[in-house]
N, C-alpha and C positions, 0 to 999 in steps of 0.2 A: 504494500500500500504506500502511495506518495506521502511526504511530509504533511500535505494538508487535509489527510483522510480520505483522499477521493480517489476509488476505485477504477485504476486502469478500461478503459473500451478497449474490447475484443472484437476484429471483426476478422470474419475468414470469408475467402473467396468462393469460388469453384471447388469442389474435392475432385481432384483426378488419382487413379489409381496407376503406382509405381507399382516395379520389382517386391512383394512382398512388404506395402507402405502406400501410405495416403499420401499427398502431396496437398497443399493450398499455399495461395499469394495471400499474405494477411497481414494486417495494421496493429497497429499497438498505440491508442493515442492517451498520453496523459500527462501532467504537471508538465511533468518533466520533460515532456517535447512526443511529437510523432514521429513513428518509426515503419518501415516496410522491409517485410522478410517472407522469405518460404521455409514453412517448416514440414518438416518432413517427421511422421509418424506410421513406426514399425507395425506390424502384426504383434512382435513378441512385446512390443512398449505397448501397447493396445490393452494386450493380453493381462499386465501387470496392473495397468487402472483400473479396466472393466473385467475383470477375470468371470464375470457371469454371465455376459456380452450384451448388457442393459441398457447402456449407455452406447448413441455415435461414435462415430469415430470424430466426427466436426464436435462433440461434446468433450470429447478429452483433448482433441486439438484445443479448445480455447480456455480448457482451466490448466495445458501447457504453458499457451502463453500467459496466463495471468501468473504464473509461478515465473518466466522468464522476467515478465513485466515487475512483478514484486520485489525480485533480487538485480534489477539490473545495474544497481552500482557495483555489486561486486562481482556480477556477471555481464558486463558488457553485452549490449544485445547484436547480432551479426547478422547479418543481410540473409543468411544461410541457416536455418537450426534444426538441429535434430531432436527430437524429445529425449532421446540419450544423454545428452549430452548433460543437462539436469541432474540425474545421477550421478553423473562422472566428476562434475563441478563443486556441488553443493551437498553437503551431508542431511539427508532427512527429508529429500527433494520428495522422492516416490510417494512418502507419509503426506506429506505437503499438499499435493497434486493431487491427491485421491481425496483428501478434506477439499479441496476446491470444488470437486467432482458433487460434490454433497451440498454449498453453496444453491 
């Protein structure tokens, strides 16, 4: 969440289907400025948010981004993201993201 409380907008594009993964062109606008990236979201990162298959895939795509958008001081946002990459970065991301998922 930005310094003044106010929660990041989420917006996703198109869903086109990759090589085992979702793909969208999506926005992140807030406080702190707009920003445009593709994120790219696995089957197996899929699998780990929605493990009961309840929830879109454009549903865990945008409480990715809001965990990217949440952390991006100390996660630099990049034109390019993988939902992986969350994990690999931030300790407690997966917990994080799945509480988004419940938002």
């Amino acid at each position: 969440m930005s310094s003044d409380g106010a929660e990041p907008n989420i917006r996703l594009g198109a869903e086109r289907e990759a090589e085992q993964s979702w793909i969208w062109h999506a926005s992140i606008d807030a406080p702190e400025g707009s920003t445009l990236h593709e994120l790219r979201l696995s089957w197996a990162d899929y699998n780990i948010y929605s493990p009961d298959g309840s929830r879109t895939p454009a549903d865990v795509g945008r409480a990715v981004l809001q965990f990217f958008a949440h952390h991006r001081a100390s996660f630099p946002l990049r034109e390019r993201l993988d939902a992986s990459m969350a994990r690999m970065r931030i300790r407690g991301a997966d917990a994080e993201i799945i509480g988004n998922l419940g938002k």
